[in-house]
Every structure is written in C-alpha cells, then in structure tokens.
RONU-287947 format. One record per residue: x, z, y of N, C-alpha, C in turn. Coordinates in steps of 0.05 Angstrom, whole numbers, plus 5000, padded with zeros to 4 digits. Last residue first. Layout:
REM RONU-287947
XZYXZYXZY/...
This chain:
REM RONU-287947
686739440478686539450451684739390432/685239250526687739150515688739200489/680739420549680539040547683739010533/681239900554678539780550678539510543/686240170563685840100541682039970528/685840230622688940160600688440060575/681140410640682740230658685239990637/679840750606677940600621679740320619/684141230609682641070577681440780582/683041290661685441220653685941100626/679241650664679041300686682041120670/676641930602678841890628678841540642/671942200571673141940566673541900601/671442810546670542630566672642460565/672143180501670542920498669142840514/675643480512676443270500674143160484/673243930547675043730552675243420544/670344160492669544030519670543850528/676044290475673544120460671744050475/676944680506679444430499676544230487/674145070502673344910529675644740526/674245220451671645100461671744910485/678845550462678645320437676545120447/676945850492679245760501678945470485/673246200456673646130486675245850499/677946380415675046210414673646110436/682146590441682446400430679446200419/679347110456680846870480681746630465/677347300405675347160433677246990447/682147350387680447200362678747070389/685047790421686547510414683947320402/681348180422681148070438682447800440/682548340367679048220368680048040395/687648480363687348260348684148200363/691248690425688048640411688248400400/695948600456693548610460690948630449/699448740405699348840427697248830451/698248430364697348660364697848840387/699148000384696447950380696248240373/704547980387702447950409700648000406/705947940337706948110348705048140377/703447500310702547760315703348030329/703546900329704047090338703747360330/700146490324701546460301703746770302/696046450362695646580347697846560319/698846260404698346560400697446610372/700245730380702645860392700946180380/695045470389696145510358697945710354/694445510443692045680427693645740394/698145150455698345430462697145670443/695944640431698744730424697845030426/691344640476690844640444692844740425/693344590525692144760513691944860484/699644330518696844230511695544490511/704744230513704144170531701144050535/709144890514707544710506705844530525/715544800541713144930540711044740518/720044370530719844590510716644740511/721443780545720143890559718944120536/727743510541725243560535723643740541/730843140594731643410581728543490564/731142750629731542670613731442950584/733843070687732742830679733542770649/734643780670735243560680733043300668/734144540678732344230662733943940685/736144810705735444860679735544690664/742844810739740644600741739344680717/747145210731746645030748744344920741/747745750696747945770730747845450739/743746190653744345950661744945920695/745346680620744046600642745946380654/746246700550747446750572745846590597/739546960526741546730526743646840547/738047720502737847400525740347220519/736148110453738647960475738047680487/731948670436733148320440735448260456/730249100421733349070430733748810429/725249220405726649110389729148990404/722149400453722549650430724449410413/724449020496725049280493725749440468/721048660476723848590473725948790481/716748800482717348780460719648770454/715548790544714949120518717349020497/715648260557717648510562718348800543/711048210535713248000525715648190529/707848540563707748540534709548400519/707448280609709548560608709948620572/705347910608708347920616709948110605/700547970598702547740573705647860587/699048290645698748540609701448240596/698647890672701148150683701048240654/695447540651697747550659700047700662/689447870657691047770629694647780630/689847960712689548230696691148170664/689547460730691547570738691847910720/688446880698686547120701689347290708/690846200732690646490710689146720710/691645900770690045890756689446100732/697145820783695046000808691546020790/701046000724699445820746697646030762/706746340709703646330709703346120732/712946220706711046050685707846010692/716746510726715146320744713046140719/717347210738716347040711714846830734/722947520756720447310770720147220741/726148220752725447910745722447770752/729448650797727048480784727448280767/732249130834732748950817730848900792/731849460882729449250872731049040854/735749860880733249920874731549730866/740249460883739849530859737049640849/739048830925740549160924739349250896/738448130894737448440906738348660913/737447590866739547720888738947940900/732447550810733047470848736047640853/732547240760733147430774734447510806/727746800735729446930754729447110765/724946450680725646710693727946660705/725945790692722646010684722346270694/729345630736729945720704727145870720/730345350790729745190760729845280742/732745800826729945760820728745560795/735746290817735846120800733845970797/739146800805738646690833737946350834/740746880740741346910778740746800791/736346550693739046590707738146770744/733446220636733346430651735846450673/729245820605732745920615732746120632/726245550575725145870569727845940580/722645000603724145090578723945410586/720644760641719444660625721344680600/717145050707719445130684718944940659/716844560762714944820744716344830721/715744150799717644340804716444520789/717043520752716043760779717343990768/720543280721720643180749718643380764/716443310660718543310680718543260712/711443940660712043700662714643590667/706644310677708844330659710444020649/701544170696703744260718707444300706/698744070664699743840673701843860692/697044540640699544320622699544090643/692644580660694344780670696544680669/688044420649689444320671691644430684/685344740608687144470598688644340626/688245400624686145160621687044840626/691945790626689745770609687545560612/697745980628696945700634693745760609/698246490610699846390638698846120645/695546430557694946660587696346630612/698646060534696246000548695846220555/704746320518704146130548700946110554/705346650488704046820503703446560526/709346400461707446490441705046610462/713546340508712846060482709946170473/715746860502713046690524712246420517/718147120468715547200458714046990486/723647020482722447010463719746940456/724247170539725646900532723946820493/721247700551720447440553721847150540/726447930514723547980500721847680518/730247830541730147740518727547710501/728648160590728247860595728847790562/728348700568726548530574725948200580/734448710550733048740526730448640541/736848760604737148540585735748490555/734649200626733748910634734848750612/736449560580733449520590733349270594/741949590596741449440574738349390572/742849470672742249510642741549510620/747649050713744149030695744749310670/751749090764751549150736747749110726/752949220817752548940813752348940778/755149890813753749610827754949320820/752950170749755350110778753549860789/749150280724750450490728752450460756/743749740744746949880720746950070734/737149690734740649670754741549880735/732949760708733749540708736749500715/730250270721731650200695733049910699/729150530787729350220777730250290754/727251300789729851030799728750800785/723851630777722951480798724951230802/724452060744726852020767726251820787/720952010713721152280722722352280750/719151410708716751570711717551880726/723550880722723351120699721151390716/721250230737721350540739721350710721/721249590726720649860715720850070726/719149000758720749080749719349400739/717148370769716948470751718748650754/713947810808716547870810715748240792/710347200786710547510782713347620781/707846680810710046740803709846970800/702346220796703046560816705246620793/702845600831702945760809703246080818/700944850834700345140851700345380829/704344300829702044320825702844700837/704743720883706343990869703644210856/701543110889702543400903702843530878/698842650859701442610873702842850896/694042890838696642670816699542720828/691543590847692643230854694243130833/691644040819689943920827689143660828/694644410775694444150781692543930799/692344940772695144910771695544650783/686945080827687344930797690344910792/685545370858687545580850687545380829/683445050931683245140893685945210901/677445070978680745130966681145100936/674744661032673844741004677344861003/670844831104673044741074672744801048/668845061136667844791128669144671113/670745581143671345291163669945131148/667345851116666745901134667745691152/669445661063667445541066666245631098/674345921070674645611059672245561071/673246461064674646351083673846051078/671346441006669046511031669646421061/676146360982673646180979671746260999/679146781003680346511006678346371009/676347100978676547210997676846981013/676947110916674047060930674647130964/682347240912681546940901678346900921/683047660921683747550942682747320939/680047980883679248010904679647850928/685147860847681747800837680447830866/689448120871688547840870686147710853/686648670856686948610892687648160892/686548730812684948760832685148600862/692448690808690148530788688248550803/694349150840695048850839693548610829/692049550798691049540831692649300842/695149530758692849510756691049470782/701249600773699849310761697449260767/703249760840701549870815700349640800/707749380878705849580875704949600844/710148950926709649120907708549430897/705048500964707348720968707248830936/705147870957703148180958705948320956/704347180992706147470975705047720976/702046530987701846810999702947050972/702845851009703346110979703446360996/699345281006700145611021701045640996/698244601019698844791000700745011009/698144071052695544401054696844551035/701543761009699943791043697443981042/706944260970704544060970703744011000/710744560989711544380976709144180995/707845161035709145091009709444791005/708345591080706645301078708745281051/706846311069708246061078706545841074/705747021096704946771077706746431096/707847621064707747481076706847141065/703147981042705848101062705147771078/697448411019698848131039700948251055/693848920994697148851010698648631011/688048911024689548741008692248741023/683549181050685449351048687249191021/679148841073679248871040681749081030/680948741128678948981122678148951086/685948441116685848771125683848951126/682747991091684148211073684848441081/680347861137679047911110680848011096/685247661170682347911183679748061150/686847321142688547631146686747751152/682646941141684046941114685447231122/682546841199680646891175681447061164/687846591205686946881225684446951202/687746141178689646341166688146591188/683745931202683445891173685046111160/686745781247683545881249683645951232/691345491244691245741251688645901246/693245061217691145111201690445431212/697044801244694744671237692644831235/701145251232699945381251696744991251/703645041182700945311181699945271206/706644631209704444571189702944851184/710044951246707844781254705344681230/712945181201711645371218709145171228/714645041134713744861171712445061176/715545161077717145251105716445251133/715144481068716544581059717344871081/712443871079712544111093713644431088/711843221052712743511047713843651071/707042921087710242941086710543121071/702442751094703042681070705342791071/695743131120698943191121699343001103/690942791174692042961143694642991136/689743061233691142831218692242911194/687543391267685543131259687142971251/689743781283690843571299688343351296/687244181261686944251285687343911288/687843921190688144141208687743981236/684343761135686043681154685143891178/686743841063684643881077686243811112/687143341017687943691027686743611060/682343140968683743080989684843291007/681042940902681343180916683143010944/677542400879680042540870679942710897/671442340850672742390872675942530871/668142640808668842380806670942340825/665543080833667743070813669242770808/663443060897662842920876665242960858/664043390944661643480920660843270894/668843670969668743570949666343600939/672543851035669843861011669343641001/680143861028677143711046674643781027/683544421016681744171020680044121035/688144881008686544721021685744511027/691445080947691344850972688644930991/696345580934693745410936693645250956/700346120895699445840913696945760915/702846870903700146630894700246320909/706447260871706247090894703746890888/706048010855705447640850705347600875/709548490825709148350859708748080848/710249120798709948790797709248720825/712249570754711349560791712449180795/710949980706711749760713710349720742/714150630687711850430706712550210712/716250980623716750840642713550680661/715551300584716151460605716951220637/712751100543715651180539717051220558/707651180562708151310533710751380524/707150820603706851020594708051240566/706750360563708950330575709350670586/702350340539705050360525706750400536/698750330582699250620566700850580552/698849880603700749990605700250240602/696149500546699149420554700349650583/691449720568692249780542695849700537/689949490611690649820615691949890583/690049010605691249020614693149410619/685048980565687348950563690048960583/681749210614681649400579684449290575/681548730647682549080652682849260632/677548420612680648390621682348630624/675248560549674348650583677848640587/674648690500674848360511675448400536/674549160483676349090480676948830481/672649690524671749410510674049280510/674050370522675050160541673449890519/668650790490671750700487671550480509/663451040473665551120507668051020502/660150830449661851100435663251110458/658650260475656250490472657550820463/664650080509662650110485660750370485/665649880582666150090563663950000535/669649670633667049590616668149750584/670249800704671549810669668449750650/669449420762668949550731670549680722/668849520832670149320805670049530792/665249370882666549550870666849440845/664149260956665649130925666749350910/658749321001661749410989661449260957/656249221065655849081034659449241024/652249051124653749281106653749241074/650448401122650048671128652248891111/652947941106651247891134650048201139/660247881091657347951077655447981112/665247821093663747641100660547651089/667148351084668048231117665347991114/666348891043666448531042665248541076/670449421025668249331036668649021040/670649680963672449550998670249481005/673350040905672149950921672449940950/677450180869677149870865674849780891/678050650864679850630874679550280879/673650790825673250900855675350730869/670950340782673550520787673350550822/663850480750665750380773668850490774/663450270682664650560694665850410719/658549960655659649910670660250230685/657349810577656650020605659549950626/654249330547656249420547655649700573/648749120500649849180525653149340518/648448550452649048940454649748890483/645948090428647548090451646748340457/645548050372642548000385644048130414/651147880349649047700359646447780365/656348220372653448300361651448060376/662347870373660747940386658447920365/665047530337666247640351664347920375/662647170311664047350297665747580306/659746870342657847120323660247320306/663346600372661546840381660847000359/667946230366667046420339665446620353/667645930408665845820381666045940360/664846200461667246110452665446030424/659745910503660346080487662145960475/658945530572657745610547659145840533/661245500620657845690617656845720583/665245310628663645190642660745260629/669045730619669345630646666845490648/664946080567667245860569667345910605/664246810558663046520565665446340569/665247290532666347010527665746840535/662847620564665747750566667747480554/658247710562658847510589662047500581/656548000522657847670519657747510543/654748420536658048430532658748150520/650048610587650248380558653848320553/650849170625651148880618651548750598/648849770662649449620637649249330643/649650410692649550040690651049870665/646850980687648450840675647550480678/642951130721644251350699646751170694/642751150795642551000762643751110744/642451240837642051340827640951250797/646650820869646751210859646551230846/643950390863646450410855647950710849/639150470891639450450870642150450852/641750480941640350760931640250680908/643449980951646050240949644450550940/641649480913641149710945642549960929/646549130887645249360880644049440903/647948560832647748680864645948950863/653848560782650148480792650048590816/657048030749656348280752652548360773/664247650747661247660745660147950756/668847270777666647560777664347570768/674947090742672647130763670647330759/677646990702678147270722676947190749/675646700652677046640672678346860695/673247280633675947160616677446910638/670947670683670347550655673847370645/671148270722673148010719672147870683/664848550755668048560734668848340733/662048910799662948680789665248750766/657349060843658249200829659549040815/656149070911656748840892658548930863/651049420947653749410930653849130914/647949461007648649350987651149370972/648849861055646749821048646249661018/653150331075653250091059651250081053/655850781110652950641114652150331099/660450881107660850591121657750471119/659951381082661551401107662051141124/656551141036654851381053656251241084/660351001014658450791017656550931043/664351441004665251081008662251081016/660851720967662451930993663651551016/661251550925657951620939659351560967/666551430901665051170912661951280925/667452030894669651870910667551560930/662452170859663652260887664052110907/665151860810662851730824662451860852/
C-alpha cells in the first residue's frame, strides 16, 4: 500500500477509481477522494457482483454458489495495476483488485484469482509464460437504438468505407484524430501498444501489445478496452469488441501469441537444441491445446455472439489444425528465430475476458504438458475448405455442455469457479433465447 500512497501523493491525485474485472472483464468497483482511499481499513464489496449476467441479472445457480444474504468480499489494491486516467476532468488514478475471502484466500470467482491460479502451476515447475495479445475492433457510427444494425464509423473524408482495406495506410490515416487519442491515452496509461493496423472489416483496427507478463497483460487489455471507449466517445463515436458485430464485415478476435521460459536460464523451452528444431515441450503444448480447446472454447467465445464468428467462409478457425506459418489453422506457429519461438491461439474473440482467456490457454497448454500429448502432424495447405464441417461449437449453449463435461479443466480452474461461469453464462443463453429475431419475423410468420 506504500507503493500506491507514494503514486497518488507524487501526481497529487485527487480521486481513485478502485476497480476489478467481473466475469465479462469489465469494471466494476467504487470511486474514492484519495484521502478516503488511504485511510480505510479495508475496502469491501458484495462478492455477487462476481456473477452478474452481461445484462445485470444473476447466473441461475446463485444460491448455490454464493452466501445468499450477499457476504462482502475485500479488495487488496495491486500496486503494480495503478495509472493514471488521461480522460478524467481532474487528477484521477486507476487501481485494479485482487478480491480476497473474509480467511485471506484469493476468491475463487474473481477473474485474476483464476488466472493467478493457472500460473502458480506453472511456477511450480520452474517455468513463465510470456504472452502477447493482438486485439480487433471496429469503429462506429453511434448507435442508440438496438434495433438498428451497426454502421462503421466515417472518417476525415465524410465517406464510409465498403472496400476491404486490408493493411491501408490511407484507411487509418481517415481516422488520424481518433488514433493520436487512442496513443496519447495509453502512453500516459503506460500500455505496451506496439503496433496498430487497419484490418479486413470498414473501420476495423487490430492493435498489438508487446510481450510480456500474463498477469500485467490482462491488465493492461482490461484497461485498454476502457481507453478505446472514452476515445470513441470523445470523437463522437461509438466502438465494439463484439466478435460479430455486422452481417456483412469480418467478425473481431484477440489472437494470443504464447510462449515459456525456463525461470533459471531464462531461454524459450519451446526451440530445439538445433536450429530450426521444436521441443518436446512445444509439442506436448500445442497437443494439450489441440485437445483440451473444444472443452475450454466458451472462455474464448463467451457470449452467444461470439458463435457467429465461428462459421464457414469467414476468416475464424472452425476446427482444432494447427501448422507453420499458417494463418487458416486455429493454432499457429509463426516463423521466428528460436528465442521467440511461440504459438498464436487464434480462437479468442475481441470479446473475451482477457484474464479468463490467457488462464483457458495456458491451462490447455499445462495439460498437455503434464500428460505428454502429441499434436496432429501440422497441417501445410488450407485448414478448412468449402464444404468442410465446422468442428468448434456453434452455440453458447454447446460450449457450456463442452466445459462442463471436462474435468480436467474444471479442476484446473476451479470446480466453484467452473459451476458460476457456467451459471452465468447459462442464463444469458436463456435470455438470448427468448427474443424473437427479424429473421423468425420475416421467414417464418406467413410460411409456416
């Protein structure tokens, strides 16, 4: 606590935004005058914010999962999680959670709990996982009627994009105002942004984080997600991170480039002994994803709009192949010198809780480690062709059945925490599915 006095004092912070990541991996949490934020014994919060659905209600095994006269939880700031906010109208800092039980243990719904719990194993056997997500999204026009299908948003020229732009220097620079933002807010959020492109979709970015520390990665794209949205609304725009937005644009995913370190020697586990060689590691990890991501997909795709990105004919994995240099297989292994020899898990949507994500990844990885799996031979031309079935699941509802038929997973993250994300999750399929589509309307009102 020092660390964060010694922060707030040295930038004269008049307000804190004390916060944690709930099951979508947005923010909840509470505001503080920074004297009060001192000098408080302990901050507490109702530990069933920890299941709310996406759209405010409760998963549907709450009482079994959670103390129904709603127990506080305690909030431990992590020193290393706090920045200061660019778009606040006075001195204001961000400081992110751990959320702890009344006996002083990590909560075992609290995203970061799981995520730190997936890498004290990894710990344990002397190895660091060092990840790098790439993130997509669009930019839109504002949207205040849901009814309304989404429109990307229109730059400098005053003419909306339809072409695929793929790469276009000219198509970002449209949007120069919006991107100078967007950098000026993350250099003073100290967010390691490398580099950013125009992607597939019209308005659709993908921005790259440098590699680094899982847990301070999770952070930092929890951080970036609200950073985008404050940008968005300072031009007079709207953004999403929905996997699927549009009918007729590419839907938006955060790819996770994944690799190990051995903890004494510091070298990659992944590169052979000789060059151009893998070691049995890497090949025992990607076996472990090729296995266990079937069972782990709704944390990569967690909300019913996630399955729409999983599909034929777009550009999103819709089997479990893996290969070299290889963008139509789920996992790829990029072309690298040996230190950065990685694998990309392209399965997560821009829609994911990024703390969940990295823990499903690596936990797919764990596994296939301690049980010496073997990978398919890596596929070298085209994963999926016209006409090829589409293996992910392709329903929320599927996924939810997937984990929990799992235990290998489910004990790796927490049976309690598997029972909430699946009650949660369950609820907001059920939501879903009982609104009646333009498409029910239109097809089958006068023909059946």
């Amino acid at each position: 606590m020092k660390a964060v006095e010694s922060f707030l004092k040295q930038h004269n912070i008049l307000e804190v935004e004390s916060t944690l990541p709930y099951m979508t991996g947005n923010a909840r949490g509470k505001f503080y005058p920074t004297k009060k934020f001192l000098t408080e014994d302990e901050s507490k919060i109702p530990e069933s914010i920890l299941i709310q659905t996406v759209n405010g209600e409760w998963g549907d095994n709450y009482d079994d999962i959670v103390d129904p006269t709603d127990k506080d939880m305690i909030l431990v700031p992590d020193p290393n999680s706090i920045r200061l906010i660019p778009w606040a109208d006075e001195p204001t800092a961000l400081v992110i959670n751990d959320c702890y039980t009344s006996s002083g243990e990590l909560h075992p719904l609290a995203s970061r709990s799981v995520l730190k719990r997936i890498l004290a194993l990894y710990e344990a056997e002397g190895l660091k996982p060092v990840l790098a997500p790439e993130i997509e999204f669009y930019l839109l026009q504002k949207n205040i009627n849901p009814d309304s299908e989404l429109k990307p948003a229109t730059g400098r020229s005053g003419r909306r994009e339809t072409a695929r732009q793929s790469y276009s220097i000219d198509a970002v620079n449209e949007f120069n105002p919006v991107i100078d933002t967007l950098y000026s807010y993350c250099d003073a959020l100290s967010l390691d942004v490398d580099t950013l492109i125009h992607e597939t979709g019209a308005a659709q970015m993908e921005i790259n984080f440098l590699h680094g520390d899982a847990l301070n990665l999770a952070d930092q794209v929890f951080t970036f997600k609200r950073a985008l949205r404050e940008t968005a609304a300072k031009h007079d725009l709207c953004c999403t991170f929905m996997a699927k937005p549009m009918q007729s644009e590419p839907g938006s995913s955060m790819h996770i480039h994944q690799s190990l370190l051995d903890v004494k020697t510091g070298k990659n586990v992944f590169a052979g002994e000789k060059a151009g060689e893998h070691s049995d590691l890497f090949y025992n990890y990607i076996g472990g994803l090729q296995k266990f991501t079937p069972n782990a997909i709704s944390l990569f795709a967690p909300n019913v709009n996630s399955y729409r990105r999983f599909a034929p004919d777009i550009a999103a994995p819709v089997n479990f192949e893996w290969g070299f240099d290889n963008r139509t297989a789920g996992l790829r292994v990029p072309d690298a010198p040996p230190e950065a020899t990685r694998v990309e898990n392209r399965f997560p949507g821009a829609d994911c809780n990024p703390y969940l994500a990295f823990a499903a990844s690596l936990a797919c990885g764990y596994l296939g480690i301690k049980n010496k799996l073997q990978p398919s031979k890596p596929k070298m031309g085209v994963a999926a062709k016209d006409g090829d079935p589409v293996e992910v699941a392709r329903s929320l509802e599927e996924a939810l059945h997937l984990l929990e038929d799992c235990p290998e997973i489910k004990a790796l993250l927490g049976e309690r925490f598997v029972a909430a994300y699946v009650g949660v999750k369950r609820a907001e399929f059920e939501t879903f599915h009982q609104v009646i589509s333009s498409w029910e309307r239109e097809f089958l009102l006068m023909t059946v």
